[in-house]
KEPA-271022 format. One line per 3 residues: number of its first residue (from 1); for each residue y, z, x of C-alpha. Coordinates in nm, 3 decimals. Layout:
<recs>
NUM) Y Z X ~ ...
</recs>
This chain:
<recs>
1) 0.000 0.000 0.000 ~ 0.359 -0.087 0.110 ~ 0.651 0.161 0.092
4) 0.871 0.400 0.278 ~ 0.665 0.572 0.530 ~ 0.680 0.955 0.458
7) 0.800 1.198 0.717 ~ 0.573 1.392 0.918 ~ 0.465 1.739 0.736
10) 0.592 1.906 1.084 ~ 0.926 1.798 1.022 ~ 1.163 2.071 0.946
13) 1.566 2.057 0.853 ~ 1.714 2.351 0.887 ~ 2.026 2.522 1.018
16) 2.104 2.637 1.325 ~ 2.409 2.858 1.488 ~ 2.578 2.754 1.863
19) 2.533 3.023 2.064 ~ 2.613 2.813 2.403 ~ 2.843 2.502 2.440
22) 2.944 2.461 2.747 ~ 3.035 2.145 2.984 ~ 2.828 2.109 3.282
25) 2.909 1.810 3.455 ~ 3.164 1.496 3.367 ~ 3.167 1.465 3.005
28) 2.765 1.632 2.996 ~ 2.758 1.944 2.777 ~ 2.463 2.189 2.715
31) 2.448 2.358 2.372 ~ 2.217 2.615 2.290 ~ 2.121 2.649 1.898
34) 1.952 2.961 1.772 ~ 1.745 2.873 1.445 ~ 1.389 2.839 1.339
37) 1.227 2.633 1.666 ~ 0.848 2.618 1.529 ~ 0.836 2.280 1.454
40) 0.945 2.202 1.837 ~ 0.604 2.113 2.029 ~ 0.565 1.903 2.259
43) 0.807 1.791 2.598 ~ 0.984 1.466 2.533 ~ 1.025 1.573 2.141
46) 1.365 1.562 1.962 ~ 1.619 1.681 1.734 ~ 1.847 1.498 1.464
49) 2.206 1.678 1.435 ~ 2.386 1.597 1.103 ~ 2.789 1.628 1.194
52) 3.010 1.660 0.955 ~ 3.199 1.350 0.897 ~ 2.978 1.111 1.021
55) 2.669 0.883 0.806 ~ 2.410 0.879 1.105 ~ 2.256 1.187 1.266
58) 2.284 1.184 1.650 ~ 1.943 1.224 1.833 ~ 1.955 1.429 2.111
61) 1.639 1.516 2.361 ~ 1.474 1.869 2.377 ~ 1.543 2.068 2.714
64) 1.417 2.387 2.627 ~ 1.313 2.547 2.336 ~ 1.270 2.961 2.330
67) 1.117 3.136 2.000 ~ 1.432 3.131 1.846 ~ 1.616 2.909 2.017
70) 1.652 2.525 2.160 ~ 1.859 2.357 2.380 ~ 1.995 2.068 2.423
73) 2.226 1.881 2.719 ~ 2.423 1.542 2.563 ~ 2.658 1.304 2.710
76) 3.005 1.255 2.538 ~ 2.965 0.878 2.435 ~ 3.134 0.857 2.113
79) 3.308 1.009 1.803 ~ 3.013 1.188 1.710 ~ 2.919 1.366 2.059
82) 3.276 1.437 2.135 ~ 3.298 1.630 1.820 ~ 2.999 1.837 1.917
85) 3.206 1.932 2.234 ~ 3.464 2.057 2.038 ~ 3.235 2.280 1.826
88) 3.230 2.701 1.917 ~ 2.982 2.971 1.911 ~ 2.902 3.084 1.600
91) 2.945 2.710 1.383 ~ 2.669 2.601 1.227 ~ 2.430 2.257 1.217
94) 2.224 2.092 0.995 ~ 1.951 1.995 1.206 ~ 1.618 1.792 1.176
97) 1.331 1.918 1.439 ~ 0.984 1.846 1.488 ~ 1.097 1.441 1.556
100) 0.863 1.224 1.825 ~ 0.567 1.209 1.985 ~ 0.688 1.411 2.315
103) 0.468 1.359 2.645 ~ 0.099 1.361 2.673 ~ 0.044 1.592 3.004
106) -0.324 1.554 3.010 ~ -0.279 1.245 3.168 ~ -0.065 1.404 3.484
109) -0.329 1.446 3.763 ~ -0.263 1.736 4.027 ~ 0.068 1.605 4.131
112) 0.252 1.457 3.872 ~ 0.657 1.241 3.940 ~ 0.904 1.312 3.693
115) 1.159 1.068 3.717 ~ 1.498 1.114 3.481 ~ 1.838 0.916 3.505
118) 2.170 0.982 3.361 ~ 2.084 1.188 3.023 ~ 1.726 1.075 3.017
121) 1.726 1.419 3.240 ~ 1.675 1.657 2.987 ~ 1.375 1.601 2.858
124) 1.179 1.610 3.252 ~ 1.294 2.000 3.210 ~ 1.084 2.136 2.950
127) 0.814 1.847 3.070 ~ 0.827 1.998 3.393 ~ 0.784 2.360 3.285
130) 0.523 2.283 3.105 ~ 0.336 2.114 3.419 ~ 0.349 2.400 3.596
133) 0.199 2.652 3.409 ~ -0.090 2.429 3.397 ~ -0.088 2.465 3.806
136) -0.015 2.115 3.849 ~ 0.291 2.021 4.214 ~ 0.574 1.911 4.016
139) 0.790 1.649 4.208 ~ 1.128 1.535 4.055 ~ 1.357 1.290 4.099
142) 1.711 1.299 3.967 ~ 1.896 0.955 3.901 ~ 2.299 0.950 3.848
145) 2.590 0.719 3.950 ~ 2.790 0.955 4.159 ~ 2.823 1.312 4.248
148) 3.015 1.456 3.922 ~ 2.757 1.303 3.700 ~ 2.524 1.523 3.843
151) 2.331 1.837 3.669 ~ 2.009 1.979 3.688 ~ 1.898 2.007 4.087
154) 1.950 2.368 4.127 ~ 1.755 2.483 3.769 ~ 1.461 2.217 3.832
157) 1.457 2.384 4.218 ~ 1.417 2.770 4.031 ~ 1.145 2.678 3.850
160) 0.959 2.564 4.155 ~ 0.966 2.189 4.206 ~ 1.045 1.993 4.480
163) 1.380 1.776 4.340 ~ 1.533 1.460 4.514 ~ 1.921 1.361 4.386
166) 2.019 0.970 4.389 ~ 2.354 0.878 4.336 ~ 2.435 0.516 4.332
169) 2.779 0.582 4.512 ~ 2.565 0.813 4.798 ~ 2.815 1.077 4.716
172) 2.538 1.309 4.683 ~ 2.166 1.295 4.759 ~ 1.998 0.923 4.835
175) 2.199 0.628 4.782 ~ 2.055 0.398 4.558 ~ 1.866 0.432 4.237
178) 1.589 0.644 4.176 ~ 1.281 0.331 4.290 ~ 1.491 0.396 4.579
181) 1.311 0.756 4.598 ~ 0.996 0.760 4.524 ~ 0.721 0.903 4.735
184) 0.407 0.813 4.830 ~ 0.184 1.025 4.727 ~ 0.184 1.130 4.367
187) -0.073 1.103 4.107 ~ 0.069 0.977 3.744 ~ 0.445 0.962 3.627
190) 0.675 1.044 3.371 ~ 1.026 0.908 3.295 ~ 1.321 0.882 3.082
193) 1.655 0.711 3.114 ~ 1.834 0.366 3.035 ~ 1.645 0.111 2.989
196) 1.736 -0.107 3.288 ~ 1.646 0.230 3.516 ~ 1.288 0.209 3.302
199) 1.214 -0.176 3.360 ~ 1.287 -0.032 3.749 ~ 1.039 0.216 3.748
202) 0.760 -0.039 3.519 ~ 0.810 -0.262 3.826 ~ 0.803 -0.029 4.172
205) 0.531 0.204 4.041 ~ 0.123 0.171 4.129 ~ 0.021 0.450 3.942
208) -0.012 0.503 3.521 ~ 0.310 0.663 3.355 ~ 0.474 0.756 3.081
211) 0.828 0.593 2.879 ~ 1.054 0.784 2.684 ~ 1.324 0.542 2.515
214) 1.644 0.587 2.460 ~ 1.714 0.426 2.130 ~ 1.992 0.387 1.823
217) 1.832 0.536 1.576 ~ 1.850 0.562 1.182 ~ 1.707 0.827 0.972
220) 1.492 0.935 1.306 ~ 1.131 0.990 1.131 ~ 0.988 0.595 1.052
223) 1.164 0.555 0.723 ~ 1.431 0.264 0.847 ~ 1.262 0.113 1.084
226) 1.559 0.042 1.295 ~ 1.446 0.137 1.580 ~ 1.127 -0.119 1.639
229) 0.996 -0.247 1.973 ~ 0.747 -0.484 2.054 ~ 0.393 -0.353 2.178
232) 0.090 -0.509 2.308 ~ -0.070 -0.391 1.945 ~ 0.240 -0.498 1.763
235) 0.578 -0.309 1.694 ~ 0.631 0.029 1.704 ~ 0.895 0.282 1.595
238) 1.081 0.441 1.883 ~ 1.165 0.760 1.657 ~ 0.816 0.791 1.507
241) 0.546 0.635 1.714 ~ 0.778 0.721 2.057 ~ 1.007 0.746 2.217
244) 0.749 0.776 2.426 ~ 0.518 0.480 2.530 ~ 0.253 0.426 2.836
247) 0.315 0.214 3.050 ~ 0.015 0.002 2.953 ~ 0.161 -0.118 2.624
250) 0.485 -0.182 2.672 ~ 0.647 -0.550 2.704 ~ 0.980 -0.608 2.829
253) 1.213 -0.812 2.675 ~ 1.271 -1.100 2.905
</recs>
């Protein structure tokens, strides 16, 4: 039968209350929400933030999620994430949880490569947490344009990995882009970032690995379908069936 697919029963909108909003790096913010966090899984999951004001809900990755509370760090792109950077302690949001498929980590091997650019960051935290309470050497690489972009070395570092910065400037860390990093000797991947910085990684890495996309998104649970991509077995949802993907079935746009 044909029809609007129906969210997942995990799903949960709910509000939450700022506790933390603070600016971190240039125009990158971390917000901490305190709120009902159960449906929250899985690394590489997300959350939908209804602002008031504005028709679509911004998706924003997990970093870290707490029993009662998650955050989040977001770039100031637009209208809508500029607004959140306004917002105090103490407001309130609407907020949809429980949204993607988040990373599978049985797949990592002893001595797994998180690789993050830009504000595809966030998401390699909780991921690499997670990692590392299995026992597994957590190696990281950090991907940004220049040295006031960047955020997360020192809190990646406390929780015991061994982090590389790029910048593409060389004003910090390696120069170059984060293929420009990568070690030898590691045994599966994960990643998150634009999607040129993806296509990068697809092409300089021998090992298996795992996508998460950054994507436009609709309603953020399958209903729209806006946010379809192409798949060896056909199109998938980036907000339902992703945002993450292995590296086996994706195809690149040429």
């Amino acid at each position: 039968m044909g029809g609007t697919p129906a969210p997942d029963r995990n799903m949960k909108d709910t509000v939450f209350k700022i506790i933390e909003n603070n600016r971190i790096a240039k125009n990158v913010y971390r917000m901490c929400l305190e709120g009902d966090v159960s449906a929250i899984r899985n690394p590489g999951e997300f959350i939908n933030i209804r602002l008031e004001g504005f028709y679509l809900r911004r998706p924003i990755s997990v970093y870290d999620v707490s029993d009662t509370t998650v955050t989040i760090i977001y770039k100031v792109v637009g209208k809508g994430t500029e607004a959140m950077s306004r917002m105090t302690v103490g407001e309130e949001l609407q907020i949809l949880t429980g949204l993607g498929n988040g990373y599978d980590l049985s797949l990592s091997g002893d001595k797994p490569l998180l690789i993050g650019g830009g504000v595809g960051v966030p998401p390699m935290y909780l991921l690499a947490k997670r990692l590392l309470a299995q026992g597994k050497v957590v190696r990281v690489i950090l991907g940004f344009n220049t040295e006031d972009e960047v955020f997360g070395e020192e809190e990646f570092k406390a929780i015991g990995c061994s982090v590389t910065v790029t910048t593409v400037d060389g004003s910090r860390g390696v120069k170059g882009f984060v293929t420009d990093a990568l070690p030898e000797n590691y045994t599966y991947f994960y990643t998150c970032g634009p999607e040129p910085m993806l296509k990068a990684v697809y092409n300089a890495t021998d090992t298996s690995g795992q996508f998460s996309f950054e994507e436009r998104m609709g309603c953020g649970f399958g209903a729209c379908m806006g946010c379809s991509c192409k798949t060896i077995t056909g199109y998938k949802r980036i907000c339902k069936d992703g945002p993450v993907l292995k590296k086996e079935e994706i195809l690149w746009e040429k």
